[in-house]
N, C-alpha and C positions, 0 to 999 in steps of 0.2 A: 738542775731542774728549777726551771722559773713559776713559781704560783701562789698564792696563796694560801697559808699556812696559820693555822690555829696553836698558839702560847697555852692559853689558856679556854675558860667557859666563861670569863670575866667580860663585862662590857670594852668595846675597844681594844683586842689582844685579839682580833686575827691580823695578820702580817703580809702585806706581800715583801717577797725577798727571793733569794737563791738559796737552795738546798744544796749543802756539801757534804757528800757521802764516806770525806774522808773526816771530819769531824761530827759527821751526825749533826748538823748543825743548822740552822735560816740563818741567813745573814740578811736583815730586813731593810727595805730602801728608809727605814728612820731611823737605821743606826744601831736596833740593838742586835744582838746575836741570843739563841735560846734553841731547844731540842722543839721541835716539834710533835704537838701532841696526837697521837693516832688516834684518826677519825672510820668511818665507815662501819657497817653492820658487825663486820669480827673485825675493827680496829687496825685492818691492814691495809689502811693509805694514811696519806701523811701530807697529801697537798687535795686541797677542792678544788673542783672541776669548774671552778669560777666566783667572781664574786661572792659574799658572803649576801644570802637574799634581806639579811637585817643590817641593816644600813647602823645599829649599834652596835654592831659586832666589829666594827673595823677602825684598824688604829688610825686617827684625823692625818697623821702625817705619812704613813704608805696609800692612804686615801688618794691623798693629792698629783697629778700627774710630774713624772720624772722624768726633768731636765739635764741632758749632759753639755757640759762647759768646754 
């Protein structure tokens, strides 16, 4: 699952990356890896339905469009 993924509540810790359901894990296009934290009214999703609408909410480097070599 490809989207958008909240670390933390911290400025710049939402993530875009790939969820892996066999590590519980984001693997974020900046490179780190972290459990994503459950978001929504009972806490039971785990990626946003798109960008993050505060523009401080997102990490500068999954911000940036990705290139494959």
């Amino acid at each position: 699952m490809t989207g958008w993924f909240v670390r933390s509540l911290a400025d710049h810790d939402t993530h875009r990356g790939i969820y892996s359901p066999a590590t519980r894990s984001v693997h974020a296009r900046c490179g780190i890896q972290f459990p994503p934290l459950p978001i929504g009214l009972h806490s039971n999703r785990i990626t946003l339905p798109g960008p993050p609408p505060d523009p401080d909410q997102i990490c500068p480097a999954c911000q940036q469009p990705h290139h494959s070599n």
